[in-house]
PDB file of N, CA, C and O in Angstrom:
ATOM      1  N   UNK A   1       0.846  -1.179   0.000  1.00  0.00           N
ATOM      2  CA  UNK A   1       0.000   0.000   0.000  1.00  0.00           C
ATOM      3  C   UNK A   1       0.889   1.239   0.000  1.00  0.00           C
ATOM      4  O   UNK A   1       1.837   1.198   0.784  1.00  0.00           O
ATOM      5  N   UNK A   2       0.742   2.360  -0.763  1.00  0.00           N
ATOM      6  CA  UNK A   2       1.050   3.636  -0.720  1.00  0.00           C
ATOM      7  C   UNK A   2       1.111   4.357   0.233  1.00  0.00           C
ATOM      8  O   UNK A   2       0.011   4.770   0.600  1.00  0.00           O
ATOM      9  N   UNK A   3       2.147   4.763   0.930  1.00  0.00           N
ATOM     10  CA  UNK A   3       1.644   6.008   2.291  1.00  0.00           C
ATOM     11  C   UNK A   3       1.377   7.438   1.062  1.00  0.00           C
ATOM     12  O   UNK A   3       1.660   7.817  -0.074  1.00  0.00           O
ATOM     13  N   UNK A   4       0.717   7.762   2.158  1.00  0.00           N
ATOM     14  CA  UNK A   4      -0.076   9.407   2.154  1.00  0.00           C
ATOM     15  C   UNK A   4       1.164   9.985   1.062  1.00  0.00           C
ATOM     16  O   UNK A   4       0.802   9.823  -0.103  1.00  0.00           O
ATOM     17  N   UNK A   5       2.517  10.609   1.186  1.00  0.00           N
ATOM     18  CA  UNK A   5       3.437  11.465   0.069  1.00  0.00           C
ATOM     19  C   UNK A   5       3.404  10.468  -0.451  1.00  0.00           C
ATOM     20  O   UNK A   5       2.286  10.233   0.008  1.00  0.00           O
ATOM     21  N   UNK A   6       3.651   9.437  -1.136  1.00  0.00           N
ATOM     22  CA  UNK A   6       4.297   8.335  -2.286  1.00  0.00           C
ATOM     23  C   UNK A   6       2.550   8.555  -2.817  1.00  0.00           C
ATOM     24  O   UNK A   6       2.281   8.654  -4.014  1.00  0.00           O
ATOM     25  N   UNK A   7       1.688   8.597  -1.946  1.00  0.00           N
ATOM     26  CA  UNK A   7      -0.071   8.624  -2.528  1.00  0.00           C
ATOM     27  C   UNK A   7       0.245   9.910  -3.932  1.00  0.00           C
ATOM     28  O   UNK A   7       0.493   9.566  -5.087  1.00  0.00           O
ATOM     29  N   UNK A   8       0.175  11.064  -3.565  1.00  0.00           N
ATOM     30  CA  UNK A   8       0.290  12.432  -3.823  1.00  0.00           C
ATOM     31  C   UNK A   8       1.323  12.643  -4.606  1.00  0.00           C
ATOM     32  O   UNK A   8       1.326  13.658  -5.303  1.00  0.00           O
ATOM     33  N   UNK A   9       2.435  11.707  -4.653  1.00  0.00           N
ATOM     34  CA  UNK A   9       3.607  12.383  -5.703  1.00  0.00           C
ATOM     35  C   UNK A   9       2.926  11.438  -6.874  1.00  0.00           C
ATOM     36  O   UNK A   9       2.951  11.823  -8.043  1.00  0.00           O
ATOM     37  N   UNK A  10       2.372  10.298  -6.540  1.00  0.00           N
ATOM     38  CA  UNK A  10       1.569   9.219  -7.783  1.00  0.00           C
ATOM     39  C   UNK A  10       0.767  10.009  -8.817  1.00  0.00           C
ATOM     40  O   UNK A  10       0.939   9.973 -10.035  1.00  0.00           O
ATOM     41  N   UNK A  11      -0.355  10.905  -7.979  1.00  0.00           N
ATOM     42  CA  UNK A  11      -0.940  11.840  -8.617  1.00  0.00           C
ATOM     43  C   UNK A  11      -0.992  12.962  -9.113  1.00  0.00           C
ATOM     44  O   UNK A  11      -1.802  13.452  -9.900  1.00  0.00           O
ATOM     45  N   UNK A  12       0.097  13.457  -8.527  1.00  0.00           N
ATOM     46  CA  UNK A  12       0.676  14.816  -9.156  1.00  0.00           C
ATOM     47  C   UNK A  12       1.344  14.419 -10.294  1.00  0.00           C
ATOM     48  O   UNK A  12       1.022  15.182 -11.205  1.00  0.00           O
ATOM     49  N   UNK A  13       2.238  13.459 -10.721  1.00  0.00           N
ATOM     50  CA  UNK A  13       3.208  12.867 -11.494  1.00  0.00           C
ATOM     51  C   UNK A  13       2.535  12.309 -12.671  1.00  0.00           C
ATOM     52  O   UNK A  13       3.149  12.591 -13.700  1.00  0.00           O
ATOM     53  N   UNK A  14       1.256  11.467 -12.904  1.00  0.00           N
ATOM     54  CA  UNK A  14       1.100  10.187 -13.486  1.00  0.00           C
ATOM     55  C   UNK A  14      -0.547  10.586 -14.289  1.00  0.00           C
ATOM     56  O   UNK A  14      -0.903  10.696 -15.462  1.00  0.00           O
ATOM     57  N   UNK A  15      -1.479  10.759 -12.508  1.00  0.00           N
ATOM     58  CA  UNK A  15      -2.962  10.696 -13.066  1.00  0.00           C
ATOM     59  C   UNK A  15      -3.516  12.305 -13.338  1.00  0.00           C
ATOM     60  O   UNK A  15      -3.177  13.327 -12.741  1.00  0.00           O
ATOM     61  N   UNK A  16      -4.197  12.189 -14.120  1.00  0.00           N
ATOM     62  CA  UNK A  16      -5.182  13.473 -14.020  1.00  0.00           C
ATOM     63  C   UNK A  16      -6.044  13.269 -14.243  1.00  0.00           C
ATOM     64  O   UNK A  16      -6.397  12.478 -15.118  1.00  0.00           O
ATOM     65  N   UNK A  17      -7.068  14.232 -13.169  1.00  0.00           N
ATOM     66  CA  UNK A  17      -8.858  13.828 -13.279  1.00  0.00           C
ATOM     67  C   UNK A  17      -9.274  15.086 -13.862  1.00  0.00           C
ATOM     68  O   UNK A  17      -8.790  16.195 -13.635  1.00  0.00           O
ATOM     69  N   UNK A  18     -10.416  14.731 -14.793  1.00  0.00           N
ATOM     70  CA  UNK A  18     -11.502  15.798 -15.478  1.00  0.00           C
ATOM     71  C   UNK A  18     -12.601  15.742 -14.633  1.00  0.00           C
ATOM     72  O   UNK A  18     -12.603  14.944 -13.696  1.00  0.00           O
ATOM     73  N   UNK A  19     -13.452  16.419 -14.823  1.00  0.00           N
ATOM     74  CA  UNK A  19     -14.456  16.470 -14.526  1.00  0.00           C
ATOM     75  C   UNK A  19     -15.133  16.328 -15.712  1.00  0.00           C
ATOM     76  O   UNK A  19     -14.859  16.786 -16.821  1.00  0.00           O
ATOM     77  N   UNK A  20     -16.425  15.358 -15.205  1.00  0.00           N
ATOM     78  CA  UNK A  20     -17.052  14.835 -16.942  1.00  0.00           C
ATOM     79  C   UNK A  20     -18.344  15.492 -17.023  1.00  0.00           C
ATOM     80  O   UNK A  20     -18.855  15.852 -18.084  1.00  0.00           O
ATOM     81  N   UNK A  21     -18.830  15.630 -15.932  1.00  0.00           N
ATOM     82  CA  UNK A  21     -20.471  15.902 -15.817  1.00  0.00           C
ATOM     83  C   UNK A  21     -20.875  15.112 -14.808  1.00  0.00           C
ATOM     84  O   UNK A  21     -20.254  14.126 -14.410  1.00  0.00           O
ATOM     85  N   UNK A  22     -22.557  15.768 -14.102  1.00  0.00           N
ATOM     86  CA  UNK A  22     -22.814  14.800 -13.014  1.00  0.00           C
ATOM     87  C   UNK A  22     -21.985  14.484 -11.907  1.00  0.00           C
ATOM     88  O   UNK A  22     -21.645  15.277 -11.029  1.00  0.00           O
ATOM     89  N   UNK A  23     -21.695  13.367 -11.987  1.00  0.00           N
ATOM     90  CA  UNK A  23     -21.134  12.774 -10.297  1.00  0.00           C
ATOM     91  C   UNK A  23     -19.836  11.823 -11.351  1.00  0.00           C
ATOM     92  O   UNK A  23     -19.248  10.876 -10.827  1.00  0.00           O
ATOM     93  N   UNK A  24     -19.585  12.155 -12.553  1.00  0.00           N
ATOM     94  CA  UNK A  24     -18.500  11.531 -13.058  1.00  0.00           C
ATOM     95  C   UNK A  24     -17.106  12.061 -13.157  1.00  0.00           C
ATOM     96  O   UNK A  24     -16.815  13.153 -13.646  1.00  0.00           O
ATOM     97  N   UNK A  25     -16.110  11.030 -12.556  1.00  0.00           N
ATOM     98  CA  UNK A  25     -14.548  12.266 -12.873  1.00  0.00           C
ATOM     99  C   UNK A  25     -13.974  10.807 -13.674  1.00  0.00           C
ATOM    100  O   UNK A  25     -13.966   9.742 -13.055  1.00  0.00           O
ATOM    101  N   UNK A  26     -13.642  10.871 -14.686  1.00  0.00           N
ATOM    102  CA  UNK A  26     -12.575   9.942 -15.509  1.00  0.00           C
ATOM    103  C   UNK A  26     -10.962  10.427 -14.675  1.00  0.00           C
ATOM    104  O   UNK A  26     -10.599  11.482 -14.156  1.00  0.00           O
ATOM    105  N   UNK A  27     -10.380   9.272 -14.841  1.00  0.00           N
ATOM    106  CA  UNK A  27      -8.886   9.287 -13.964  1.00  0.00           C
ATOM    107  C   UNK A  27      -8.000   8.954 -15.687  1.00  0.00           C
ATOM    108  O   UNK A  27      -8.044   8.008 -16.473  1.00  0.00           O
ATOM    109  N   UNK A  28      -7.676   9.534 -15.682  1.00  0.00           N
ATOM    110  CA  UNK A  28      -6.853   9.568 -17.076  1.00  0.00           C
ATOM    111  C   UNK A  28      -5.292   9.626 -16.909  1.00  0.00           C
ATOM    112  O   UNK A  28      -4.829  10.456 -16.126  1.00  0.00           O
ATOM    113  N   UNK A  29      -4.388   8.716 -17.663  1.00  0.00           N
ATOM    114  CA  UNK A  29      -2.919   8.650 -17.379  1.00  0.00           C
ATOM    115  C   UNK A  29      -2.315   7.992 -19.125  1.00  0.00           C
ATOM    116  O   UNK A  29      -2.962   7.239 -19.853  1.00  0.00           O
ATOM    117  N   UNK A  30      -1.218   8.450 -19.349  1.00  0.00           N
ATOM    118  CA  UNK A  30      -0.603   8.034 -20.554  1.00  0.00           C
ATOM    119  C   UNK A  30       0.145   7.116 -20.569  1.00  0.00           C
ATOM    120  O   UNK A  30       0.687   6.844 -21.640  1.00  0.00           O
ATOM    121  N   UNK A  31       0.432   6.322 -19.385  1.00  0.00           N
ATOM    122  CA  UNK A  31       1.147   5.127 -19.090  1.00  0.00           C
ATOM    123  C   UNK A  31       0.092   3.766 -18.731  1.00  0.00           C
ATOM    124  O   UNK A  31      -0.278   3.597 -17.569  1.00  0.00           O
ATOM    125  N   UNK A  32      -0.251   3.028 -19.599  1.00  0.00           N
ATOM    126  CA  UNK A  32      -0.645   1.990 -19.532  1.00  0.00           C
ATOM    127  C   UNK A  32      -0.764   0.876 -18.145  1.00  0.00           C
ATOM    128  O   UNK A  32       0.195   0.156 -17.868  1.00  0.00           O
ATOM    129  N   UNK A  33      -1.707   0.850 -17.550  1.00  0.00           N
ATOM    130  CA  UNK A  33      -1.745   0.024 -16.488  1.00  0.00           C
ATOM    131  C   UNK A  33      -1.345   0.797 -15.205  1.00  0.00           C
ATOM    132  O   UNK A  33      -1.596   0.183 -14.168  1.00  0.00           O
ATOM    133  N   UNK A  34      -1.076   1.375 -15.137  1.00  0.00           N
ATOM    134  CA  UNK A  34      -0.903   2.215 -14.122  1.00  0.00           C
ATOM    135  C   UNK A  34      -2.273   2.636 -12.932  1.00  0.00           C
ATOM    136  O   UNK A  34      -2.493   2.272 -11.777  1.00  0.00           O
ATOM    137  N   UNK A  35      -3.002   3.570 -13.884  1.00  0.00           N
ATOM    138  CA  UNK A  35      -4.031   3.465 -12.495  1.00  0.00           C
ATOM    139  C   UNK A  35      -4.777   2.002 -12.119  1.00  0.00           C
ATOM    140  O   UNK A  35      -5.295   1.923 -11.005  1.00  0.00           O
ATOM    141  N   UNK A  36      -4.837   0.946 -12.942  1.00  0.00           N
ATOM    142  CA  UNK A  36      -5.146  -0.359 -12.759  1.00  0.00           C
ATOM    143  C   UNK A  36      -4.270  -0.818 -11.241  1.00  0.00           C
ATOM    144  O   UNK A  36      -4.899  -0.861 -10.183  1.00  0.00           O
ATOM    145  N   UNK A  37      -2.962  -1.104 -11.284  1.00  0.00           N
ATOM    146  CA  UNK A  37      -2.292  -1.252 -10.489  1.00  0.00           C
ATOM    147  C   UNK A  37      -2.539  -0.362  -8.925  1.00  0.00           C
ATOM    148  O   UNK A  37      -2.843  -0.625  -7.761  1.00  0.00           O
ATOM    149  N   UNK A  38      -2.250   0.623  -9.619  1.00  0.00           N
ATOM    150  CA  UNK A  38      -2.658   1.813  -8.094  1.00  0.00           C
ATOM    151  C   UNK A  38      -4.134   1.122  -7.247  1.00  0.00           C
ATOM    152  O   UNK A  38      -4.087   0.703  -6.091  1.00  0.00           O
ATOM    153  N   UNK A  39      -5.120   1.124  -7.924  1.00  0.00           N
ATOM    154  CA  UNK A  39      -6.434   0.779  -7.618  1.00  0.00           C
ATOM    155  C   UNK A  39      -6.693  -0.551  -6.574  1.00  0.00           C
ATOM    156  O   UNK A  39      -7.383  -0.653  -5.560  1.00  0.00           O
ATOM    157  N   UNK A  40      -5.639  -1.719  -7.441  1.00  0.00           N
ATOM    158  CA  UNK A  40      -5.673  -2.780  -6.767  1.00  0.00           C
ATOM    159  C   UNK A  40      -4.302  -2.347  -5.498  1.00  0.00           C
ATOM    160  O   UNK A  40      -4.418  -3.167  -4.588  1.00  0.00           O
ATOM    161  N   UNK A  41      -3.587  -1.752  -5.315  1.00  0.00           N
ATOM    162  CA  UNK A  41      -2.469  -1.790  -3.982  1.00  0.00           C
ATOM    163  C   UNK A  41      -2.950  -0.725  -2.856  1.00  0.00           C
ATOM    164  O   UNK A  41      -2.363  -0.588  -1.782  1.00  0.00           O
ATOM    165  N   UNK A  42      -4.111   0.019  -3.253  1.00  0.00           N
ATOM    166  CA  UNK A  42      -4.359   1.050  -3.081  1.00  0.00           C
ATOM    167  C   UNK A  42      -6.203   0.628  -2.822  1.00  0.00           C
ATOM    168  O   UNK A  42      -6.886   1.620  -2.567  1.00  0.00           O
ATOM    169  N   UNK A  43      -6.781  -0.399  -2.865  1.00  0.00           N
ATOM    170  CA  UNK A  43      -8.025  -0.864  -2.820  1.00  0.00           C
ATOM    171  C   UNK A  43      -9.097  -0.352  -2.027  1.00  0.00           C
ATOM    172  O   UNK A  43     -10.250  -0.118  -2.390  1.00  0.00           O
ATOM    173  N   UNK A  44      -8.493  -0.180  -0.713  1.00  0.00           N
ATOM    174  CA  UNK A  44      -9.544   0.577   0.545  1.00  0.00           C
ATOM    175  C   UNK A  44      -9.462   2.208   0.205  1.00  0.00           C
ATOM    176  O   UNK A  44     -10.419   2.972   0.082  1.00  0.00           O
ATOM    177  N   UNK A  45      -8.425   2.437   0.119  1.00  0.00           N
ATOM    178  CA  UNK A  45      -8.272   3.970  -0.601  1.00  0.00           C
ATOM    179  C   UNK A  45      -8.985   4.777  -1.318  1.00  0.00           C
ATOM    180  O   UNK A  45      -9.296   5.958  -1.161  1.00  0.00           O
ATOM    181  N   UNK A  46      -9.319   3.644  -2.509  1.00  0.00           N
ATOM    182  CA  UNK A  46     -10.033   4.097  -3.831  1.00  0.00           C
ATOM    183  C   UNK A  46     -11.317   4.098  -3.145  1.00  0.00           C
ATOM    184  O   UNK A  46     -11.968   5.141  -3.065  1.00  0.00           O
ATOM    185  N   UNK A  47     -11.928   2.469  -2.400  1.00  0.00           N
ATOM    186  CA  UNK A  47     -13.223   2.516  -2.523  1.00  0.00           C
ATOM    187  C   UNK A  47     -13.783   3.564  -1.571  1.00  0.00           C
ATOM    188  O   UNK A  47     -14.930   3.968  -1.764  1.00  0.00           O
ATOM    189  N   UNK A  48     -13.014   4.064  -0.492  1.00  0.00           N
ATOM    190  CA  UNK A  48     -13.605   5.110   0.069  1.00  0.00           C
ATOM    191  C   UNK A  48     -14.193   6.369  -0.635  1.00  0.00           C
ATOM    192  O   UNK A  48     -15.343   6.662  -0.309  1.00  0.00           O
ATOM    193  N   UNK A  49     -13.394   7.374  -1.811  1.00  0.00           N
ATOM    194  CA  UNK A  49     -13.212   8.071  -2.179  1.00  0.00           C
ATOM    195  C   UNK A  49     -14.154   8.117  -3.157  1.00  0.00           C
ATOM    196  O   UNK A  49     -14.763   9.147  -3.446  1.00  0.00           O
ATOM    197  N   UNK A  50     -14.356   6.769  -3.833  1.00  0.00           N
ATOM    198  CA  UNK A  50     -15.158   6.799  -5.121  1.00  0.00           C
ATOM    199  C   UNK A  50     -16.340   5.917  -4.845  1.00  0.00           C
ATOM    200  O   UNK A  50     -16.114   4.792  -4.399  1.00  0.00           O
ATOM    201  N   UNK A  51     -17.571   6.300  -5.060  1.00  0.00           N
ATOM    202  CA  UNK A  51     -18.496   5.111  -5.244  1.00  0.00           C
ATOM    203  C   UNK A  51     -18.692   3.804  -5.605  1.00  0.00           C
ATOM    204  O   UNK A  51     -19.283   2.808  -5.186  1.00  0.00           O
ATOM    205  N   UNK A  52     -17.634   4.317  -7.010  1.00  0.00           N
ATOM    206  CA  UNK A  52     -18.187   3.010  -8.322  1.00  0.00           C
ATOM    207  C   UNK A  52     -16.515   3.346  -9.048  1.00  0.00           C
ATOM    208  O   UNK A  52     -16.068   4.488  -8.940  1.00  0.00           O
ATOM    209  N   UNK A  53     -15.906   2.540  -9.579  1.00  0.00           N
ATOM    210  CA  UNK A  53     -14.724   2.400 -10.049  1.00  0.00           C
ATOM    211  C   UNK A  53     -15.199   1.512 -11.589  1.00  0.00           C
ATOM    212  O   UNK A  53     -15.835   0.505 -11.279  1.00  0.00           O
ATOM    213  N   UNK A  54     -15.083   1.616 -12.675  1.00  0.00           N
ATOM    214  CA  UNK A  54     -15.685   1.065 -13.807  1.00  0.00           C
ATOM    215  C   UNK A  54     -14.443   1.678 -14.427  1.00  0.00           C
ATOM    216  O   UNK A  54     -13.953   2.760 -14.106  1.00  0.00           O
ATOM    217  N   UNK A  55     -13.875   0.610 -15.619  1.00  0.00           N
ATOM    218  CA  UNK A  55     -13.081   0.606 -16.598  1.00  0.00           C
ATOM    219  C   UNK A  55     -14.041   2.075 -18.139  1.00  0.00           C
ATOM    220  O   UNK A  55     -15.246   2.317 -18.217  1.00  0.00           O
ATOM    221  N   UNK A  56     -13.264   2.490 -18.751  1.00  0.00           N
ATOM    222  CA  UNK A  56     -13.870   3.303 -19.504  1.00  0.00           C
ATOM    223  C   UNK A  56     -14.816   2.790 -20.613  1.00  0.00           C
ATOM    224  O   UNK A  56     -14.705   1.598 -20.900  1.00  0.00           O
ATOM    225  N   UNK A  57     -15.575   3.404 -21.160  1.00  0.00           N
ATOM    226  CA  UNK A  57     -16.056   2.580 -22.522  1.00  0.00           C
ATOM    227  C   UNK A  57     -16.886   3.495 -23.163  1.00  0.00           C
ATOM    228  O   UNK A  57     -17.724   4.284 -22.726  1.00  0.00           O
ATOM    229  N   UNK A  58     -16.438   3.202 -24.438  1.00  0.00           N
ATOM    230  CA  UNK A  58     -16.939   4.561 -25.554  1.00  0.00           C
ATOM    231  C   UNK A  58     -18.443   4.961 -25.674  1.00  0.00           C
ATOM    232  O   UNK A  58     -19.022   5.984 -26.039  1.00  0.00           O
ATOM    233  N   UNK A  59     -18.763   3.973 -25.306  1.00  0.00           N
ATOM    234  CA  UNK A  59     -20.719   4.011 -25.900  1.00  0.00           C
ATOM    235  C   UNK A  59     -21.038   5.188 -24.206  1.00  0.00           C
ATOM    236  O   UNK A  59     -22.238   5.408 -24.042  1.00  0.00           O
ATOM    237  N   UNK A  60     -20.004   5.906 -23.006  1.00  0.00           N
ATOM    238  CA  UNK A  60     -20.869   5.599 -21.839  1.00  0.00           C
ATOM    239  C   UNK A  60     -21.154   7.452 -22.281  1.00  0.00           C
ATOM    240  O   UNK A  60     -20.427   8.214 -22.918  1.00  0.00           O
ATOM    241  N   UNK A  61     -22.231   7.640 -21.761  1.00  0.00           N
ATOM    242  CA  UNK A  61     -22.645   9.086 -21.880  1.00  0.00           C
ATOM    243  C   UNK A  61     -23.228   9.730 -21.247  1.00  0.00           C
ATOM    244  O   UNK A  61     -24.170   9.114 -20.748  1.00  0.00           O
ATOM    245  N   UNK A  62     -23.132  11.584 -20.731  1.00  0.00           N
ATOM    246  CA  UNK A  62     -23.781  12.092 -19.638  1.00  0.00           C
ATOM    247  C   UNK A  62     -24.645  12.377 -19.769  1.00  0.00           C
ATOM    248  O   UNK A  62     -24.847  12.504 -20.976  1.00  0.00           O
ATOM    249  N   UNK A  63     -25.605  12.653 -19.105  1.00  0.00           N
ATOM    250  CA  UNK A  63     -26.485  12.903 -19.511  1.00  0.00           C
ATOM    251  C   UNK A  63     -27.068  13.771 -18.361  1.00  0.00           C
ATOM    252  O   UNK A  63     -28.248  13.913 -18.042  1.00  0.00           O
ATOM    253  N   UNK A  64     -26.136  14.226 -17.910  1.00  0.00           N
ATOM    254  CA  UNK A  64     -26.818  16.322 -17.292  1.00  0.00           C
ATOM    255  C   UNK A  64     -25.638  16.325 -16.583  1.00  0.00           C
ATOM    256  O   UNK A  64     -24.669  15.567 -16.547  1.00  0.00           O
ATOM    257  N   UNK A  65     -26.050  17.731 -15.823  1.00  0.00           N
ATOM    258  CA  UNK A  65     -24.699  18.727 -15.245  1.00  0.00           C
ATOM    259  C   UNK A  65     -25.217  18.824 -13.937  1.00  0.00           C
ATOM    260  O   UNK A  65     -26.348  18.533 -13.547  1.00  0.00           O
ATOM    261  N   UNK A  66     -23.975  19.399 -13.122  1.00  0.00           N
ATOM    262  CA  UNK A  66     -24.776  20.171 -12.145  1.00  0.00           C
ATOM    263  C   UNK A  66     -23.752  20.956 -11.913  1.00  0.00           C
ATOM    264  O   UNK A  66     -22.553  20.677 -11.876  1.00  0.00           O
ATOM    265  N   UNK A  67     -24.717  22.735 -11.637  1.00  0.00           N
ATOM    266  CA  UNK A  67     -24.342  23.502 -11.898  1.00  0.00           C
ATOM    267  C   UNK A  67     -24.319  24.433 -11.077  1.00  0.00           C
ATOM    268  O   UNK A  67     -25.501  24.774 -11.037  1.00  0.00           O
ATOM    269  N   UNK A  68     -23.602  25.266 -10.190  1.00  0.00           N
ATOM    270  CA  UNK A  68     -23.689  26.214  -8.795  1.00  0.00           C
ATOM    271  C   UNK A  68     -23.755  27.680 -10.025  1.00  0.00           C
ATOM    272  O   UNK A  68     -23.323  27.839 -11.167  1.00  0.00           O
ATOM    273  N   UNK A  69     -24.665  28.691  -8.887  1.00  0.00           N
ATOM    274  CA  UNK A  69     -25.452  29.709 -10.008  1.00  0.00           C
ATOM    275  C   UNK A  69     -24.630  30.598  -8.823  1.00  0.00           C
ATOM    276  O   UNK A  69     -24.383  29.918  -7.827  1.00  0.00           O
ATOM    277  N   UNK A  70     -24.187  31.933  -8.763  1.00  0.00           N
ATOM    278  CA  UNK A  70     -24.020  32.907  -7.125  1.00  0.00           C
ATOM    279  C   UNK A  70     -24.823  33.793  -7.764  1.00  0.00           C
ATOM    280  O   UNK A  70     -24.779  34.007  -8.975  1.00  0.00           O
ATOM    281  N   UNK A  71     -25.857  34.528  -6.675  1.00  0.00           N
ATOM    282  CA  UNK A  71     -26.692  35.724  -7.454  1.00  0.00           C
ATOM    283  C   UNK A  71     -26.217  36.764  -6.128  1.00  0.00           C
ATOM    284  O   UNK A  71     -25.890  36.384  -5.004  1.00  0.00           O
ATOM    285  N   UNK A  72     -26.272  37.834  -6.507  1.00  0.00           N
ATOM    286  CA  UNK A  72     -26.359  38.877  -5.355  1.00  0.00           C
ATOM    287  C   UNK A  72     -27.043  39.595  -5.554  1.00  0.00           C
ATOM    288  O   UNK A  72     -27.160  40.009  -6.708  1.00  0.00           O
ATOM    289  N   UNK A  73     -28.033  40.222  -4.247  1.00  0.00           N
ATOM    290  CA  UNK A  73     -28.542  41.410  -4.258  1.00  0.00           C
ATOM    291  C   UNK A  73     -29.826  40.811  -4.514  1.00  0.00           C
ATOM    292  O   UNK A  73     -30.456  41.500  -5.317  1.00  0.00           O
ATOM    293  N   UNK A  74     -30.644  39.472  -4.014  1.00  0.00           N
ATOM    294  CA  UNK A  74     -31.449  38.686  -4.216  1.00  0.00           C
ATOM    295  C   UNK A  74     -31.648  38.658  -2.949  1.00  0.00           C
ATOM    296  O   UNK A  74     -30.726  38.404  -2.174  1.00  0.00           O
ATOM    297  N   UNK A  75     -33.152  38.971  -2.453  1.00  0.00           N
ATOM    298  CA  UNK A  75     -33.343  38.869  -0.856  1.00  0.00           C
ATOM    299  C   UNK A  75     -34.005  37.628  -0.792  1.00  0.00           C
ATOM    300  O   UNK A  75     -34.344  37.164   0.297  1.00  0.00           O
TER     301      UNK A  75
END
C-alpha cells in the first residue's frame, strides 16, 4: 500500500482527473496500467473516495450537469 506522500507524488506525477459531468470524474494517465495497479495496492483507498470504479467505454454518456449559479442582491 502507498503512504499518504508516495499517494500524492503518484498523482501529481502520473494521473489526471476531469471532470465529466454529473457525479463523473474519468482518472486519465498516458502510461498503460498504471491506475489499474494503483487501484488494486491502493483498494480501501479508492473505494472510500469513489463510489463506483468502472473501466472506460466509448458508448458511456452524460447525460446532465450540475451547476452552482451565485446571485447577489437577491433577498
Amino acid at each position: 500500500m502507498c503512504s499518504p506522500s508516495r499517494r500524492a507524488f503518484f498523482w501529481e506525477s502520473l494521473v489526471r482527473l476531469r471532470y465529466l459531468g454529473e457525479k463523473y470524474v474519468p482518472l486519465c494517465c498516458e502510461y498503460g496500467g498504471i491506475i489499474e495497479k494503483a487501484i488494486i495496492e491502493n483498494k480501501y483507498w479508492f473505494d472510500n473516495l469513489f463510489g463506483s470504479i468502472v473501466p472506460w467505454n466509448d458508448s458511456f454518456v452524460v447525460t446532465g450537469k450540475f451547476v452552482w449559479v451565485s446571485c447577489s442582491g437577491i433577498p
